[in-house]
C-alpha positions as CSV (number, residue, x, y, z in Angstrom):
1,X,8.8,10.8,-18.6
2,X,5.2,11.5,-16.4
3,X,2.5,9.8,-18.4
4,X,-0.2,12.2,-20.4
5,X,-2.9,11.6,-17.9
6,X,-0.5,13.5,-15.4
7,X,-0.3,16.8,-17.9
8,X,-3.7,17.1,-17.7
9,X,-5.6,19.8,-15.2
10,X,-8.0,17.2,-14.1
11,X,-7.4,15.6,-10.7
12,X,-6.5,12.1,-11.5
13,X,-6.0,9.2,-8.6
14,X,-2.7,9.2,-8.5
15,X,-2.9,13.2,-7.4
16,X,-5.0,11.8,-4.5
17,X,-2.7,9.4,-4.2
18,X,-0.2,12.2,-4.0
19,X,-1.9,13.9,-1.6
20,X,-2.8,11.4,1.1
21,X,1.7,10.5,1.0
22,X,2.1,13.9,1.6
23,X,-0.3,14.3,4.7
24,X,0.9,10.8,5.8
25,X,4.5,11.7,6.0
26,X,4.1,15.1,7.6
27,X,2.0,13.4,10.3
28,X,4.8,11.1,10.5
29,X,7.1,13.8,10.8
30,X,5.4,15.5,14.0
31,X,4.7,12.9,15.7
32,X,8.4,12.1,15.7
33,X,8.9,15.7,16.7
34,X,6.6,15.3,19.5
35,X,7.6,12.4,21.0
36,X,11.1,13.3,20.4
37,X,10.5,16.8,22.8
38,X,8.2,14.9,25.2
39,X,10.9,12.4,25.3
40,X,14.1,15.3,26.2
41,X,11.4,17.1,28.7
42,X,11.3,13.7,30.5
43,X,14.8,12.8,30.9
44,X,15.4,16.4,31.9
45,X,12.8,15.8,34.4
46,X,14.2,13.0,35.2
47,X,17.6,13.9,36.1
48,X,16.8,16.7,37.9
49,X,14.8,14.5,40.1
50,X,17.5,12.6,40.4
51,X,20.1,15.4,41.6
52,X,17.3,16.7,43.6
53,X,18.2,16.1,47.6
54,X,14.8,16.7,49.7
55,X,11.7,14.0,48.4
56,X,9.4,17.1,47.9
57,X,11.4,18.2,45.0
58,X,11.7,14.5,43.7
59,X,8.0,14.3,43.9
60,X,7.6,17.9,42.1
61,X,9.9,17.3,39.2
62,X,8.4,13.9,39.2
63,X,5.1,15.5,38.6
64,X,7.0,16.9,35.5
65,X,8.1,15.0,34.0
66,X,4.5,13.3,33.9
67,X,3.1,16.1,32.5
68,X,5.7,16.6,29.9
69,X,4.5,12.9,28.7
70,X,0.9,13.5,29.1
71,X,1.8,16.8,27.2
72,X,3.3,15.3,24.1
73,X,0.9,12.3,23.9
74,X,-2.0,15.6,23.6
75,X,0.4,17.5,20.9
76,X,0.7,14.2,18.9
77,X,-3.6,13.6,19.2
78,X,-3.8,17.5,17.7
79,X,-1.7,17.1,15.5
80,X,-2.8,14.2,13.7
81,X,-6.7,15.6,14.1
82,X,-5.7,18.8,12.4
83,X,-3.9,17.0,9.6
84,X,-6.5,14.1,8.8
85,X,-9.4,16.4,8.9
């Protein structure tokens, strides 16, 4: 049973409380996302590399699979600036 103080239509500390979880745990949950498609990009860079026969295409896919890293390292920085404000 929620205590009175929660029935109320003031905004009490635990609804900040509330609040703050919430924003914490999606940020949680896109960073994970993130990293978890930054981290597929890269071993798909990676392999193809890998396959690859001539060094120029080694180096190109290489270059990749860098940027898929640098790419989900600036997703994750966005993302947790737009959700904290």
């Amino acid at each position: 049973m929620a205590s009175p103080i929660l029935r109320t239509n003031h905004t009490t500390v635990f609804d900040i409380y509330r609040v703050q979880d919430n924003i914490i745990s999606n940020l949680i949950k896109h960073v994970a996302q993130a990293v978890f498609v930054g981290s597929l990009a890269t071993i798909y860079c990676h392999a193809k590399a890998m396959a690859s026969s001539s060094l120029l295409a080694k180096n190109i896919i290489i270059g990749f699979q860098f940027g898929a890293t640098f790419l989900a390292l600036n997703l994750t920085i966005f993302i947790a600036h737009s959700l904290l404000g």
